[in-house]
C-alpha beads as a LAMMPS data file, in Angstrom:
LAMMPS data file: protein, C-alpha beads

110 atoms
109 bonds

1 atom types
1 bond types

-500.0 500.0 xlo xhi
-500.0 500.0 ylo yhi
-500.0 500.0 zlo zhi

Masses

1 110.0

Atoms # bond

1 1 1 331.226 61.395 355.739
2 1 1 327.226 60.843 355.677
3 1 1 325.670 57.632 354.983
4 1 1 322.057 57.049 354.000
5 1 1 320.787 53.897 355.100
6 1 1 317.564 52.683 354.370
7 1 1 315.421 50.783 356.782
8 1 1 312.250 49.931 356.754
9 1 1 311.053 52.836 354.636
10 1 1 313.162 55.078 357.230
11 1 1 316.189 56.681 355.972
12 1 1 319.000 56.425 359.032
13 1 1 321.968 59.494 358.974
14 1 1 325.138 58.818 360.504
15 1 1 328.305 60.590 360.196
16 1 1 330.152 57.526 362.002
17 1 1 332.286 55.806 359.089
18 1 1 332.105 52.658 360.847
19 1 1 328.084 52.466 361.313
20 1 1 326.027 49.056 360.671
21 1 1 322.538 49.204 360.901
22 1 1 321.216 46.618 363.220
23 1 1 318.587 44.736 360.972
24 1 1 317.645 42.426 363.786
25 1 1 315.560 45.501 365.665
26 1 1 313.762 45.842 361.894
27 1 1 310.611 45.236 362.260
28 1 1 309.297 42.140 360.834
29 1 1 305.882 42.630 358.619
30 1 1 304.930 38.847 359.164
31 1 1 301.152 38.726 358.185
32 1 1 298.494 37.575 361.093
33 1 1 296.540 34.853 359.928
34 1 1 293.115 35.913 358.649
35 1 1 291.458 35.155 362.117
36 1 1 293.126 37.568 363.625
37 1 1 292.621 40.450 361.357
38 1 1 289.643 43.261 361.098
39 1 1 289.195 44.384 357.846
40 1 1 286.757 48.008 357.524
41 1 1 284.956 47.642 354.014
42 1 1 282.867 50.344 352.943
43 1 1 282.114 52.459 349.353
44 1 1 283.928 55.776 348.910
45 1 1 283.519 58.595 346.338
46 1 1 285.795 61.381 347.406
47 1 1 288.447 62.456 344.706
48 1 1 287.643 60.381 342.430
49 1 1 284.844 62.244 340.089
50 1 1 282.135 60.753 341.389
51 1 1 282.710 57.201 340.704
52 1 1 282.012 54.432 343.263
53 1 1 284.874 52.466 344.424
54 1 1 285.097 49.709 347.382
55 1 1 287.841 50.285 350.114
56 1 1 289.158 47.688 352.033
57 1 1 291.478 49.031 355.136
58 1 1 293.478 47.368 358.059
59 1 1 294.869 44.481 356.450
60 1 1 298.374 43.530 358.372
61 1 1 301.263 41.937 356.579
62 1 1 303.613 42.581 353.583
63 1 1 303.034 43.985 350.468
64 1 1 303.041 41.170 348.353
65 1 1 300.350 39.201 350.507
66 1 1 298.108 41.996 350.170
67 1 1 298.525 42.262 346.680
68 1 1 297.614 38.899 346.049
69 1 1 294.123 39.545 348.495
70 1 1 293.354 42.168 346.063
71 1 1 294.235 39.906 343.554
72 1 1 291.582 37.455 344.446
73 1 1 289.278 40.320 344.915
74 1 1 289.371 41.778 342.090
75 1 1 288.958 38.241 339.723
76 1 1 285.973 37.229 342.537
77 1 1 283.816 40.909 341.457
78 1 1 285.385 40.735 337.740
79 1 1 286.180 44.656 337.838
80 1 1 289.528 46.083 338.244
81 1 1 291.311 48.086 340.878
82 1 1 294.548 48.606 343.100
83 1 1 296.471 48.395 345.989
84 1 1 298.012 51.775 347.225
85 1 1 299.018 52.941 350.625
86 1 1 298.035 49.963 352.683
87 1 1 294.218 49.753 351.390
88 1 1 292.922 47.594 348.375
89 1 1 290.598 49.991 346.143
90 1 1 287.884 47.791 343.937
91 1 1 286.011 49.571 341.285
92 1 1 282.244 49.962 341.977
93 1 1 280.012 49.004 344.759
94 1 1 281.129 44.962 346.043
95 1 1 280.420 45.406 350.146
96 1 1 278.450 42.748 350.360
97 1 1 280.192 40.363 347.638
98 1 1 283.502 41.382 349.498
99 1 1 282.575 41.070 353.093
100 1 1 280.532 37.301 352.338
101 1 1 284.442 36.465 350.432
102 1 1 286.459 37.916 353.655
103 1 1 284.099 36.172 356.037
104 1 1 284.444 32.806 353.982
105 1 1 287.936 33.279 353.940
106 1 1 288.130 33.279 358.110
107 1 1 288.840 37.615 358.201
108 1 1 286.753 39.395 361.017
109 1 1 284.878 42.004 358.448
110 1 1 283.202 45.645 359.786

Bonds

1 1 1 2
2 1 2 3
3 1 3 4
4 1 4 5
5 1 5 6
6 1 6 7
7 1 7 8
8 1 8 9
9 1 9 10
10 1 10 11
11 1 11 12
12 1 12 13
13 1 13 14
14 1 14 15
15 1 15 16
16 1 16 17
17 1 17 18
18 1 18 19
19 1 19 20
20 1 20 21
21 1 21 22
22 1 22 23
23 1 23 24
24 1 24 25
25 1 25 26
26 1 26 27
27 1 27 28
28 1 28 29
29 1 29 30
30 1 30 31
31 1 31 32
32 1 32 33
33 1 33 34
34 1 34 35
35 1 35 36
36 1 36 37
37 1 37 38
38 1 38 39
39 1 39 40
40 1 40 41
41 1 41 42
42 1 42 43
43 1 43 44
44 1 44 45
45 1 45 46
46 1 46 47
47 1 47 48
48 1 48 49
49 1 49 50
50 1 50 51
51 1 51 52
52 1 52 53
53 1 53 54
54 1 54 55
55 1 55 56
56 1 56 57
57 1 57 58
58 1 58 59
59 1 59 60
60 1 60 61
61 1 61 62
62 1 62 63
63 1 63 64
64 1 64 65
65 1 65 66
66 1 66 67
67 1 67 68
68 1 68 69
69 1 69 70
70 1 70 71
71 1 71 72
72 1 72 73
73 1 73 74
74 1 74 75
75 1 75 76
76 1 76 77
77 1 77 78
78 1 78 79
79 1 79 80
80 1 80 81
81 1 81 82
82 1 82 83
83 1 83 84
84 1 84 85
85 1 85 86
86 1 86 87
87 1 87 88
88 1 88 89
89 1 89 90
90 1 90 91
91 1 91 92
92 1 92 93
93 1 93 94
94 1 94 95
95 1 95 96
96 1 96 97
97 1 97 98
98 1 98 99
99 1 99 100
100 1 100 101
101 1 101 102
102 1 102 103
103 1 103 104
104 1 104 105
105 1 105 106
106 1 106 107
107 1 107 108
108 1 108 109
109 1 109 110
């Protein structure tokens, strides 16, 4: 018998009937606080029909917390956006409203 386990966003196969994933070796996704963290801000077009958006990449934590810093974001420039795949996309050009609001906030900004 198979058993799909997931883990971590990894899926685990085992054909042992008696298998019990060890979620102590899971890796934790405990947030650093802001001073330790370097956040890359810059504009981007590409894919997205020419419109400007604002990218902000290499924030380290869980979902949730980085929701919420897009969150904040996103009320500071009054525009809308996401989060997807780790990075928090604003609508239209905010570097230097962004970086002076990461900077105040304690985040290293590039």
């Amino acid at each position: 018998m198979v058993k799909k386990i997931r883990l971590g966003g990894e899926i685990v196969y085992s054909t042992d009937p008696d298998f019990q994933p060890d979620i102590s070796q899971e890796a934790d996704m405990s947030s650093f606080p802001p001073t330790d963290q370097y956040l890359s801000v810059r504009i981007d077009k590409k894919h997205r029909r020419g419109k400007t958006v604002t990218l902000v990449k290499g924030f380290v934590g869980n979902e949730s917390e980085l929701k919420e810093l897009g969150k904040v974001l996103k009320k500071s420039c009054g525009v809308g956006g996401s989060v997807k795949n780790g990075e928090i996309i604003i609508q239209g050009s905010f570097v230097d409203k962004i970086v002076k609001l990461l900077v105040e906030t304690g985040y290293h900004v590039k």
